[in-house]
N, C-alpha and C positions, 0 to 999 in steps of 0.2 A: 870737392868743389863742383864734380861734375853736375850730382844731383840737383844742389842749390841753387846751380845755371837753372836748371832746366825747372824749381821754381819758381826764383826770377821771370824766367821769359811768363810762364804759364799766370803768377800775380799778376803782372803786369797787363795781359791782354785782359783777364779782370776789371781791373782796373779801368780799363780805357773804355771796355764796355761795358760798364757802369753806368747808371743814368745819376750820379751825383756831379755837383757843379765842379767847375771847373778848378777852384783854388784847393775841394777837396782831394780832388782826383791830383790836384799837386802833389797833396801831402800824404797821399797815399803812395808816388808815387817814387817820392822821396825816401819813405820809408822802403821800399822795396832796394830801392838801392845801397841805404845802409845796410840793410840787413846782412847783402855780399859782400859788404865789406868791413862789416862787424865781423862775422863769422869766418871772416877768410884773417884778420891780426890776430882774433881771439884765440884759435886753432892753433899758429903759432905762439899766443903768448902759453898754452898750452904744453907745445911743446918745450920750450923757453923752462917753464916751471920744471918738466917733466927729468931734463936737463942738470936742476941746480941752479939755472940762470935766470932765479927769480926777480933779479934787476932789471931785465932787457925787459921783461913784461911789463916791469912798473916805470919804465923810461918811458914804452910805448905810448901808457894813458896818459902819461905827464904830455908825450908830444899830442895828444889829441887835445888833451884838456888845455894848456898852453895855449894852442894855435884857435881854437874857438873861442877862448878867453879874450885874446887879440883882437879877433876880428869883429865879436863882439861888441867891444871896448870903438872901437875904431866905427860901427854902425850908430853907437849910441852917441860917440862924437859928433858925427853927421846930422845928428837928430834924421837917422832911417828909420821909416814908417812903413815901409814895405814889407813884410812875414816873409816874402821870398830871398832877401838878400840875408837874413837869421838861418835859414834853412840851408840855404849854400854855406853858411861858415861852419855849422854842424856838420855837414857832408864834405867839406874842406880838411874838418880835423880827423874826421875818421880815415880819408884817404892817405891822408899824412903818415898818421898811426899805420896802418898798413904800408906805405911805404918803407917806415924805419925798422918793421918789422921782417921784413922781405929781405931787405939788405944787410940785416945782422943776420938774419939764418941763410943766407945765399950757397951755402953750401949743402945743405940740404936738395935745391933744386938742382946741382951736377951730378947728385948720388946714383944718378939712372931710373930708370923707368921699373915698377912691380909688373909682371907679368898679369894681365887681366884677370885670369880665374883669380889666383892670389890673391888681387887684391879685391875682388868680389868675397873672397873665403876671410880675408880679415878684416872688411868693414862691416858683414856680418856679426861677428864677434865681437867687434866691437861694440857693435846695436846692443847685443843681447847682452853685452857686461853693463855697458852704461845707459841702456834706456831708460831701466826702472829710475833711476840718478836725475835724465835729463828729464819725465815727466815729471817727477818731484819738483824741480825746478821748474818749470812751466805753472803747474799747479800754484806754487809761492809766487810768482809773477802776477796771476790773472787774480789772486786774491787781490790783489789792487787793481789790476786793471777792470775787473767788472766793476769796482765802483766808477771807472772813468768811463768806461761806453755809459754805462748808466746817466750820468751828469752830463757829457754830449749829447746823448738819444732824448732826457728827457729837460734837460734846463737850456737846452742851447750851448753854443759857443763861446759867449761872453764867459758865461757861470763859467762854463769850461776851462778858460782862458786862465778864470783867475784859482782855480783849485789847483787847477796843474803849475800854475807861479809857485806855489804853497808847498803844490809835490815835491816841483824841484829842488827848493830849498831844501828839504829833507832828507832827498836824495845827493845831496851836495856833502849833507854831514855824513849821509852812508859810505859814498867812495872810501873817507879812509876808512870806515871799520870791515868794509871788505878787503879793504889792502893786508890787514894784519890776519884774517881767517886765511888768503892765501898763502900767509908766512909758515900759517901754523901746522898747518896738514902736512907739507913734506917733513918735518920735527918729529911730531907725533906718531907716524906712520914706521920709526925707528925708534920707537922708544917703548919699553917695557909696559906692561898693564900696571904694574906699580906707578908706575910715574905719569901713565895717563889719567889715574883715578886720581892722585896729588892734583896735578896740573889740572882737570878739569876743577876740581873742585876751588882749586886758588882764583880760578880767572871767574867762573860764575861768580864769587864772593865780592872779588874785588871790581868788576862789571856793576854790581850791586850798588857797590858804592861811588864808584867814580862818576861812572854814565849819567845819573841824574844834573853832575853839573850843568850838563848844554838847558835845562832847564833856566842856570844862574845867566847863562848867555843870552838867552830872548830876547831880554829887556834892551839890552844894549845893541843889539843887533837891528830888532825892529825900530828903534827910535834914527838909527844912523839909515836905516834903506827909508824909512816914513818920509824922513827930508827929499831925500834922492827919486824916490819914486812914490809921491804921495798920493797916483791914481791908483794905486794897488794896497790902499789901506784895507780894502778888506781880506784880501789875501791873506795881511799878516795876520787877521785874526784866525783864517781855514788855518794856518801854517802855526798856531798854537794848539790850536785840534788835535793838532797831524801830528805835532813834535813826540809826543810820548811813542811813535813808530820809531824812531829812532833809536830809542833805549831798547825796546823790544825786540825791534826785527834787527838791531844790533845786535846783540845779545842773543840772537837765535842764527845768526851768519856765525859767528865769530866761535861761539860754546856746542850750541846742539846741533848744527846742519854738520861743521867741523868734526864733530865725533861719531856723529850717524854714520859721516863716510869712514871715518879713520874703524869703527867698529864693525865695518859693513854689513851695517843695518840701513840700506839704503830704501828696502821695502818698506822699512816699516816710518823710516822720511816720507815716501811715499803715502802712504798710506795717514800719516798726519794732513797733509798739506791738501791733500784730495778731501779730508774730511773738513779742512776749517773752507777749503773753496767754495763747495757745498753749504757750508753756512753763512758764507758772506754772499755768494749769490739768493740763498734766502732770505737774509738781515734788509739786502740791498733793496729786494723785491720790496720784501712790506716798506719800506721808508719811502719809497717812490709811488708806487700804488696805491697804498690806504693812508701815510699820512702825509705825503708830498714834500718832505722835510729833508733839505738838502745836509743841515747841520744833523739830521739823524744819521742820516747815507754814511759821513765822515766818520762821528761817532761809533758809531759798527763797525765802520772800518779798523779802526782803532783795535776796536774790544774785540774783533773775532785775532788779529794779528798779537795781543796779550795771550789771550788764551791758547793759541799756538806755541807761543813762548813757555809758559808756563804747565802744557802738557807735556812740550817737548822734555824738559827740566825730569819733571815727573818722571816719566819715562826710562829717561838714560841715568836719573838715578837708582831707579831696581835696576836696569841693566850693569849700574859698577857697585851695589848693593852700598851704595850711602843714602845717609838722613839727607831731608829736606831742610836746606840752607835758611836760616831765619832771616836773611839777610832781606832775601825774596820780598817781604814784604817793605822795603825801601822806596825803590822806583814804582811799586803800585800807588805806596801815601801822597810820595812826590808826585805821580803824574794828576793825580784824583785835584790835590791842592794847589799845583800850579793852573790845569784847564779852570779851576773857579777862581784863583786870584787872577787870571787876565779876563774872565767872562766881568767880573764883577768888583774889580778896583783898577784904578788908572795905572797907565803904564809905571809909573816912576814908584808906586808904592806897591803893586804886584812883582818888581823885581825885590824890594824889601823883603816881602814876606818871602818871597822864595831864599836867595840868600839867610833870611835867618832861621829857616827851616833846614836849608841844606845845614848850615851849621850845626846846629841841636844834631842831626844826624850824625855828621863823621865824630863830636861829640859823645856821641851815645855807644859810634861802633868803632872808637879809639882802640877799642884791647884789639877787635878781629884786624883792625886794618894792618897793627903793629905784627901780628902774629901771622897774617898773609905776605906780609913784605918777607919775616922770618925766613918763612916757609918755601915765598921763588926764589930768595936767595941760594938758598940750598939745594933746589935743585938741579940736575945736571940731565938737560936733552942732550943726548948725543947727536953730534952730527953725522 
């Protein structure tokens, strides 16, 4: 935490001697302070995982997600128009969450003091086990985030405003599919190569299949927020763009980032994520520069985070030397068919098409689904 202090103070003065306006230098400012206190519940939910006590973690982001949920709920009763009292309920939950966090591991903090060298000598070590890990991570981050500097730098704040409405949604579906990749790693990490080659291969399959439902959800989803917040129509259409991220960079938290680490092939994580960055920052450029085309910017976004997905797949399967799942080709037809049924039919008959697509599908892959179910019943993760 020490460090972290010391880049807080060093952002911050940044910050302030910035010549950008005022509400930005808020939200810069803002963010600087989650960051400490992200990093300071995370660490613990960390340990928490590290533990066994994979619940204290997931209690933690219930109390964050809960208490900003709240307050919220409670601004938009108000009809608040001020971005600063949203910003405090964000920065509200997070401190919360660090609070519940502090007070379930409190025992930790009477353990006594590591002797400085010590602990210089194992947080070194710890760099150098997990750095390759944490720029991987990074890298998978800024693949989306350079499309967002991008749409601030070049479309303004408004555009901004409402992509990033879009994002969130997206990211609202991702919270739980990251919940269950954190379930899965400490499993997997005790369990045979036999049963990770099964196991992987069951969850890709059955990911295949299931995942596209949130496709069957859209329809229903944007029609009930269109009523609620009908200045942000176009949002929901960015937030149709967006949606097939969900499947995808689902699907690649949950099966391939999960097994990179459990196989510690974290380089070669690495070395994915650094390469699709690399092309979303190229994708990004030309969409912005030569053809000024925000719906392309999203588009690429899309297609370079598929294509990560579907290396990654590649990959880890020479690595546990299995065939290439025909299933794969599922959520590509669906994502292709659902982006042109809401481009190009109304809402009410683009949920149609999709529903009676998804059907034909588990239709089609009746035998694998029934022979996937088979198959994790019979399996035994040891605890």
């Amino acid at each position: 935490m020490a460090y972290q202090s010391i880049f807080v103070v060093i952002a911050s003065v940044m910050v302030w001697m910035s010549s950008a306006d005022s509400d930005r230098k808020l939200v810069l400012f803002s963010s600087v302070v989650v960051l400490l206190l992200l990093n300071a519940a995370t660490y613990l939910g960390y340990i928490f995982q590290a533990m066994n006590e994979t619940k204290l973690y997931s209690y933690s982001v219930i109390v964050d997600r809960f208490a900003f949920a709240v307050l919220v709920i409670i601004c938009v009763a108000f009809r608040v128009k001020d971005f600063r009292f949203y910003i405090g309920s964000f920065i509200i939950g997070k401190m919360l969450s660090l609070i519940y966090c502090v007070v379930k591991g409190w025992d930790f903090f009477h353990s006594g003091l590591v002797p400085f060298l010590d602990a210089v000598k194992e947080a070194l070590d710890d760099i150098r086990v997990g750095s390759k890990l944490m720029f991987a991570n990074v890298a998978g981050m800024l693949i989306l985030g350079v499309v967002r500097f991008a749409i601030d730098g070049h479309w303004g704040i408004v555009v901004f405003g409402k992509v990033s409405f879009a994002l969130s949604l997206a990211m609202f579906i991702m919270q739980f599919v990251m919940q269950v990749s954190m379930v899965l790693f400490p499993a997997l990490r005790r369990s045979s190569s036999q049963e990770q080659r099964r196991l992987y291969r069951a969850m890709s399959e059955i990911l295949d299949l299931v995942m596209p439902f949130v496709f069957v959800l859209y329809s229903p989803i944007v029609m009930i927020l269109d009523r609620w917040l009908p200045q942000y129509h176009q949002s929901f259409f960015y937030f149709a763009i967006l949606l097939p991220i969900c499947i995808f960079d689902g699907k690649m938290d949950i099966t391939c980032t999960t097994f990179f680490k459990v196989l510690r092939r974290e380089r070669l994580l690495l070395a994915i994520n650094v390469s699709i960055l690399l092309l979303s920052i190229l994708l990004t450029w030309i969409q912005v520069s030569l053809f000024d085309s925000l719906i392309g910017v999203l588009l690429s976004a899309v297609a370079v985070l598929i294509l990560r997905s579907i290396a990654s797949e590649i990959i880890l399967n020479r690595e546990m030397n299995l065939s290439f799942p025909i299933t794969i080709v599922v959520p590509i037809a669906l994502s292709v068919l659902f982006v042109l049924s809401v481009v190009l039919l109304p809402t009410i008959w683009a949920l149609v098409a999709n529903c009676f697509a998804y059907v034909v599908v588990l239709a089609a892959f009746r035998k694998q689904l029934q022979g996937i179910g088979k198959q994790i019943s019979r399996m035994r993760v040891h605890e």
